[in-house]
C-alpha positions in Angstrom: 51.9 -38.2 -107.1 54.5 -40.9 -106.0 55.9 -41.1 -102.7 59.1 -40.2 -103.3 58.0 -36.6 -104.2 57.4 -36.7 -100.9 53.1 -36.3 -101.2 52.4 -39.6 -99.4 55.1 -41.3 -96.5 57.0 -43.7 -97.7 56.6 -46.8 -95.0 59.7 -48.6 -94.5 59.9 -51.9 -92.9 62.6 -53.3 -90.5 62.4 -57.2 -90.1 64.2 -58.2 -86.7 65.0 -61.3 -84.7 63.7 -60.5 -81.0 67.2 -61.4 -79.5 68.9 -59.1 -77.8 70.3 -57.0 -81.1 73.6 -55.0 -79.4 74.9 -52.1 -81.4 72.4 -52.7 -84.4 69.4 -52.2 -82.0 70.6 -49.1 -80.7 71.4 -48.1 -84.7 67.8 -48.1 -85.7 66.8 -46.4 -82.3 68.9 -43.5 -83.6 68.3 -44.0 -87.3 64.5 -43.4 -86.4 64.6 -41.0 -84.1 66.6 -38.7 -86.5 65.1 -39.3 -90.0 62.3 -37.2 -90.5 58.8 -39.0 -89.8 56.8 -36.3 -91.6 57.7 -38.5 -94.4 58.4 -41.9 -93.5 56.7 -44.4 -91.6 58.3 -46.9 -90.0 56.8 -50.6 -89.2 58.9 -53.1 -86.9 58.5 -56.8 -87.8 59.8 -59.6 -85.8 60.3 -63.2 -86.1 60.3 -64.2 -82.5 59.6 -61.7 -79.2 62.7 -60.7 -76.8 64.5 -57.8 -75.8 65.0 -56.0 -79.3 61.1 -55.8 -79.5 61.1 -54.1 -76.1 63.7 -52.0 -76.9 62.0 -50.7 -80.3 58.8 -51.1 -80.0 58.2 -47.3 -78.7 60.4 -46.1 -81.9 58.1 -48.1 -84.3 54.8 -46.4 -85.7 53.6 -50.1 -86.3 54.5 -53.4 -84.9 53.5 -56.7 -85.5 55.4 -59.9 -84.1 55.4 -63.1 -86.5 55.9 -66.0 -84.3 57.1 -66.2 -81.0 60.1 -68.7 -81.9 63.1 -66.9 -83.2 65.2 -68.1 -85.9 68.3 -67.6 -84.1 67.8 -70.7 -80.8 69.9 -70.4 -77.5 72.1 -73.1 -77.3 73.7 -75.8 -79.9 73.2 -79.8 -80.4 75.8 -81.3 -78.9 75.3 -85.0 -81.0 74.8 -85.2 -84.7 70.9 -86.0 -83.9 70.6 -83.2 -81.8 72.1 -80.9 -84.5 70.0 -82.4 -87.3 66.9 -82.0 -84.9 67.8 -78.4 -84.1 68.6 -77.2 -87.6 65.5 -79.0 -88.9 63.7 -76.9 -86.7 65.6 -73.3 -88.0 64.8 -74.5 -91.5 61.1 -75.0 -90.3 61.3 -71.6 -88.7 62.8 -69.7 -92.0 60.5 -71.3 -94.2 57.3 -70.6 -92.0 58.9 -67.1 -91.4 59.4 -65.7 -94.9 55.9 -66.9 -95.6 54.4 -64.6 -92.7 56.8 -62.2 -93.7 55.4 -61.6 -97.3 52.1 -61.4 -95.7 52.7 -59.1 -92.7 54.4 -56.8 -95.8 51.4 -56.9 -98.0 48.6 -56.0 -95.1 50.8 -53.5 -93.9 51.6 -51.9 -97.2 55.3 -51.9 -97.1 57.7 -49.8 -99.4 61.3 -50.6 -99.2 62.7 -53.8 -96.7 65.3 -53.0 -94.3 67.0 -55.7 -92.8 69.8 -55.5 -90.4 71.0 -59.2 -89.7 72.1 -62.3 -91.1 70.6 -64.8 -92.1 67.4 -63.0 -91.7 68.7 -60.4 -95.3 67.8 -63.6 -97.0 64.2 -63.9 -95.5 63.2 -60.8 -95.9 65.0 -60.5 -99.8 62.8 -63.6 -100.6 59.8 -62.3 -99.3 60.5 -59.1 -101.1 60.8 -60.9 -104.4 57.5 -62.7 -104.1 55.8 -59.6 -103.1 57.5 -57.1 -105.4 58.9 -54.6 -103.0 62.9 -53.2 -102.8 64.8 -55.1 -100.2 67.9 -53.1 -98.8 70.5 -55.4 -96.9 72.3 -53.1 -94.0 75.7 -54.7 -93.5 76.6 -54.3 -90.3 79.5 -57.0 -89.5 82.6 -58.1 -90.9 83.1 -61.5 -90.6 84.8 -64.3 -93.3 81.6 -66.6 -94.0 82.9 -70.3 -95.3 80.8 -72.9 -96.3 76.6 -72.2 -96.8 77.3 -68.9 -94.9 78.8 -67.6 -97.4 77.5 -69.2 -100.5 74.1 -67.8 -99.2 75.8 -64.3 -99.2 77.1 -64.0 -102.6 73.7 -66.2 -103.8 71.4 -64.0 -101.6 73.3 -60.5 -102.8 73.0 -61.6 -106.3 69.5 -62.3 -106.1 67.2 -61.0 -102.9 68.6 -57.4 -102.7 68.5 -54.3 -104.4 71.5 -52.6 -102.4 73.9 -52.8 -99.6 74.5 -50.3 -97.4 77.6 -50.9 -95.6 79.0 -48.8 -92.5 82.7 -48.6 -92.9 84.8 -49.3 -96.1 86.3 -52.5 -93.8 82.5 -53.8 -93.8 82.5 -53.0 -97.6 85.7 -54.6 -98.6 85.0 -58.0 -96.4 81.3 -58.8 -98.4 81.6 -61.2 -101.6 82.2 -59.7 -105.0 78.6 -60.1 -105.3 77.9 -58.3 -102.9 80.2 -55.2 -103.5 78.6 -54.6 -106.3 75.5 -53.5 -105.0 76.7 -51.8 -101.9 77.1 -48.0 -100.6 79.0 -46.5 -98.0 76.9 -45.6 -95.4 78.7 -44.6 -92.8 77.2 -45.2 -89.4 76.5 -42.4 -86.7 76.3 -41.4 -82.6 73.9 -39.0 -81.3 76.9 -36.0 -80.8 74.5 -33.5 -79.6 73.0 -35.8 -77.1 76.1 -37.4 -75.8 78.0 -34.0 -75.7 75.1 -32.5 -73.8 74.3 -35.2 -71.0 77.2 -35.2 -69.3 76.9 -36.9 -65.6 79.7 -37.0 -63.4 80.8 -39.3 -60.4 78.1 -42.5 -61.0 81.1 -44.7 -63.0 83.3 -43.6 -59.6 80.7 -44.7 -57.3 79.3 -47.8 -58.5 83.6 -48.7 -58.2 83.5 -47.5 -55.0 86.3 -44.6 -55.2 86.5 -41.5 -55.0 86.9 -38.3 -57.7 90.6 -38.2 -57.0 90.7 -41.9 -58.6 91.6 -42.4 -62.1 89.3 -44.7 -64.0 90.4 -46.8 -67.3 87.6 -48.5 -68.8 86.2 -51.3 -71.7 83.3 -50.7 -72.5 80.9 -53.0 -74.2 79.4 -56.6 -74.1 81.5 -58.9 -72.6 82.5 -61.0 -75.2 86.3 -62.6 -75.9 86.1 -60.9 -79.3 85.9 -57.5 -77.5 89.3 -57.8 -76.3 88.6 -58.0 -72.4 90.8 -60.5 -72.2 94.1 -58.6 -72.9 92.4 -55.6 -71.4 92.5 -57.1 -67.9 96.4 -58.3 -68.8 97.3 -55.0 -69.8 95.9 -53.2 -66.6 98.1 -55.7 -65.1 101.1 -54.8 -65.8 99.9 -50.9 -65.8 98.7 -51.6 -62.1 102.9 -52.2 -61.5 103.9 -48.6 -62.1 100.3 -47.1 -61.3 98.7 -48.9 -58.5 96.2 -46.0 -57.6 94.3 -46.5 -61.0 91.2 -48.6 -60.9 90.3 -50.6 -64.3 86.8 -50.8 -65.1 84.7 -53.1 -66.7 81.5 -51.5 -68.2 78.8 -53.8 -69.8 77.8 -57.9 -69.3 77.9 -60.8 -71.5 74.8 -61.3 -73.3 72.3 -64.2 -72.3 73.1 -66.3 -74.9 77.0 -65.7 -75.1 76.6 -66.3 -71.2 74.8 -70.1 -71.7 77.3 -70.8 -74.7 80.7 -69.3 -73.4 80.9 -68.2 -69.8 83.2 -65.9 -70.6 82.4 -63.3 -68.2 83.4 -66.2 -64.9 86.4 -67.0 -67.2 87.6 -63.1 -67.0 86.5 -63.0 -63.2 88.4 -66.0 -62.5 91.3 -64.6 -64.0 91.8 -61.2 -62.3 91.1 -63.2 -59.1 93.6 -65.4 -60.0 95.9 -62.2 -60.6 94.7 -61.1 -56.7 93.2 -58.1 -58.3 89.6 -58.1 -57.5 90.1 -54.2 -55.8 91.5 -52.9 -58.8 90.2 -54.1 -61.6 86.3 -54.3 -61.4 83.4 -55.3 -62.9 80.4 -52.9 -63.1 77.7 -54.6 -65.5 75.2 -53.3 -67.0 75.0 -49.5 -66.8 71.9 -47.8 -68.3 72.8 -44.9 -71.3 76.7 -45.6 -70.4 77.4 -42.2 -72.3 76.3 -40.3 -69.9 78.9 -40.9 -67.8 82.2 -42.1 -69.7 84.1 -38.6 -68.8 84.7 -40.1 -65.1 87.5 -42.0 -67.2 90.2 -40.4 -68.5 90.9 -43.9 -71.0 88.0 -45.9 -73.0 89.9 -49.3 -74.4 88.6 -51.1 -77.4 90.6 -53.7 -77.4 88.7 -56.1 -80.4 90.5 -59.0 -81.6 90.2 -61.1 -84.4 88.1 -63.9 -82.9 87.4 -67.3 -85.4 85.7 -65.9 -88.4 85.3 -62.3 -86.9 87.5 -59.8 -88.8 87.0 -56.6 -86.5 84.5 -54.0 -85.2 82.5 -53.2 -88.7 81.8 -49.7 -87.3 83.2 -49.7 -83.4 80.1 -47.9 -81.6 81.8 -47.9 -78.4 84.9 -46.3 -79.9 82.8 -43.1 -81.2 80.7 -43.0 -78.5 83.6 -42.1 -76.1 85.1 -40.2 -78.7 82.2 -37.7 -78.8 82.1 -37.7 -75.2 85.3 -36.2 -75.2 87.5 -39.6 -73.7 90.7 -40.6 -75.2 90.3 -43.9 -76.8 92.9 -46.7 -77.3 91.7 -48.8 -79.8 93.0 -51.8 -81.7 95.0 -51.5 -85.2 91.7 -53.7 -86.4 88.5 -53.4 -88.9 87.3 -50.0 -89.0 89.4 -48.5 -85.9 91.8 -46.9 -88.2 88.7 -45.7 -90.6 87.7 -43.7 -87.7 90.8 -43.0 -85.1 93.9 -40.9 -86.6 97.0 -42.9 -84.4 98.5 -40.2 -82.2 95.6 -36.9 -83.4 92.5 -38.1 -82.0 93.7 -41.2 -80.5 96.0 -44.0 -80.3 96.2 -47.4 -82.0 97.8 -50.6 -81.2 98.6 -54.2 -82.2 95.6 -56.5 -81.3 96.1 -59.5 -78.5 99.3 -57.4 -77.1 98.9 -56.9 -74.0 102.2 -54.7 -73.4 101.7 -52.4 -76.2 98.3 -51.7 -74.6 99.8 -51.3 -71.4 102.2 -48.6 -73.0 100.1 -46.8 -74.5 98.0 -46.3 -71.8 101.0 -45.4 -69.8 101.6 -43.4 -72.3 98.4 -41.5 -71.7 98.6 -41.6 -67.8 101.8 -39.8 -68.0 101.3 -37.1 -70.6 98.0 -35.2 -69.3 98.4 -32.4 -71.7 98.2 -35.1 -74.5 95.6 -36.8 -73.4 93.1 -33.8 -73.2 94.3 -32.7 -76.7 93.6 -36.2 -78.2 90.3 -36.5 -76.1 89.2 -32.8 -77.8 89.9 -33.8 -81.2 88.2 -36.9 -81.2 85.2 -35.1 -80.0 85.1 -32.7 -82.7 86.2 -35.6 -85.4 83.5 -37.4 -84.2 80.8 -34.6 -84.8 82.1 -33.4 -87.6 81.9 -36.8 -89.3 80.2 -39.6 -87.8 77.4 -37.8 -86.4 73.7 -40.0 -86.5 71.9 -36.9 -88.6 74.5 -36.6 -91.5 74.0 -40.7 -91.3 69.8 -40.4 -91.3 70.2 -38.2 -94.4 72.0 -40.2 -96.2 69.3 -43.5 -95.3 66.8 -41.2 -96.2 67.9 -40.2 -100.0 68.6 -44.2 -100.3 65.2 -44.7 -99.3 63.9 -42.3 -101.9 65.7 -43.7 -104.9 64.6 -47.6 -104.1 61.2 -46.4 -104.0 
């Protein structure tokens, strides 16, 4: 009988850098906790240790770890020697890598590849060619590759994968031509039930230091400029003018790596100091299972910007994640924003790096209570009703089935 009659699990391997992963990490966490593990079997392999090992390795049925260097190195060369020296080293990496790879997929008898980052889709689709087993590229970003970037894209689509499943039409419409022809809309998902169900009130208020009479407008996210904090913190600025009593938080850090590269997190802090607003707007940091709690504000802001090659939020996580927790959401006019957020029905959309027309329509928001509880309901039930993680898991699982 073959497996995709469903007589013997099909065992589905998910190759992984161990950085720290963001929104894709927690995408797999809720991909495997939702597809049904009677009959798959799923095996976590990772080119380097770090946090996205410790945050999966529970979720895996199997797990096996490469090499202890990752592809991806914190830092860049600053002279041309240091550059050749460090990318030397990453080619070293890739080719020692893919090699393991194909081995690590033989011994543990792997099905169908899933791989969730670049460059490491065209790793894995190498090492699926030389061992004979499906590769499926998920597409996860929009960016606008140039030079090898994206002439490994449209080579590696052509040649190392057998389909692309991509998470927003904005995420399908940004990948090469090669590319687009072998991708499916796959739209990504939140745990609904779980977010609608776990509701916690006050600990946003109190790590702020104010009490349940204070109204709370938040970001929420890693702190990073492409995010948008940047024009967040203007815009509460000039909200803070006609509304002093708000406080504007700052929900999530800036990564470890983003932190040695950018500083942009002491940038922001410098900034609203500069503004003499430490009291009002603050910074929270890192707050454990952040949906637990996102109904202490009455305004979630997702800002994103374009940012160098970045084209937009290729799903916006953050966005439906306080959407299904019942929080009006004020969101940029950017990648796949106005896939998922009706402007004025579910919530409202703005011109990104404008400060002012954020501050509106948050005004706009502050001043209009009725409005804001109707938009906050129907994003909830849009949200449920269409980007929920099981219809998602489904849909993963009959792909699965047909590149078996």
């Amino acid at each position: 009988m073959s497996k995709n009659n469903g007589q013997e699990k099909i065992r589905l391997g998910f190759f992984f850098d161990g950085g720290e992963g963001g929104g894709v990490v927690e995408y797999v966490r809720l991909l495997l906790t939702n597809i049904d593990r009677s009959r798959f079997t799923a095996i976590g392999i990772y080119l380097g240790n770090g946090p996205s090992h410790e945050a999966l390795k529970h979720i895996f049925d199997e797990t096996t770890i490469l090499t202890n260097k990752r592809l991806v190195n914190v830092g860049s060369g600053k002279t041309r020697m240091q550059r050749l020296k460090m990318n030397t080293s990453k080619l070293l990496t890739a080719v020692k890598g893919t090699r393991l790879l194909a081995r690590a997929m033989k011994k543990h008898r792997i099905d169908i590849m899933d791989v969730n980052y670049f460059p490491l889709h065209i790793l894995a689709g190498i090492a699926s060619r030389m061992t004979g087993v499906p590769c499926l590229w998920h597409w996860h970003g929009a960016g606008r590759p140039t030079g090898m970037r994206a002439n490994m894209t449209a080579f590696g689509a052509r040649f190392f994968c057998d389909k692309i499943a991509s998470i927003t039409h904005f995420v399908h419409n940004s990948l090469p031509e090669a590319a687009r022809k072998k991708s499916e809309l796959v739209y990504n998902g939140v745990d609904t039930t779980k977010i609608s169900g776990s509701v916690v009130n006050g600990h946003l208020l109190k790590l702020a230091g104010v009490d349940e009479n204070t109204t709370l407008v938040g970001i929420l996210g890693t702190v990073s400029p492409f995010k948008g904090h940047a024009y967040f913190i203007k815009a509460a600025d000039i909200v803070l003018r006609q509304y002093p009593d708000v406080r504007f938080v700052i929900i999530g850090r800036e990564s470890a790596t983003q932190k040695i590269k950018v500083g942009f997190e002491a940038q922001l802090r410098k900034e609203v100091k500069e503004m003499n607003r430490e009291r009002e707007i603050l910074f929270l940091g890192y707050v454990a299972d952040p949906y637990k709690y996102l109904r202490d504000c009455k305004i979630i802001c997702t800002p994103t910007i374009p940012y160098m090659n970045f084209l937009g939020e290729g799903f916006g996580l953050a966005a439906a994640e306080c959407m299904a927790a019942g929080v009006a959401v004020v969101a940029t006019k950017l990648g796949s924003f106005p896939e998922i957020i009706e402007h004025g029905k579910n919530g409202l959309l703005t011109e990104p790096k404008d400060p002012a027309a954020l501050a509106d329509a948050i005004m706009e928001l502050l001043a209009d209570e009725p409005k804001r509880k109707n938009i906050a309901m129907a994003a909830r039930q849009h949200i449920a009703e269409n980007f929920d993680i099981k219809g998602t898991s489904r849909k993963m699982e009959q792909l699965y089935e047909r590149l078996v």
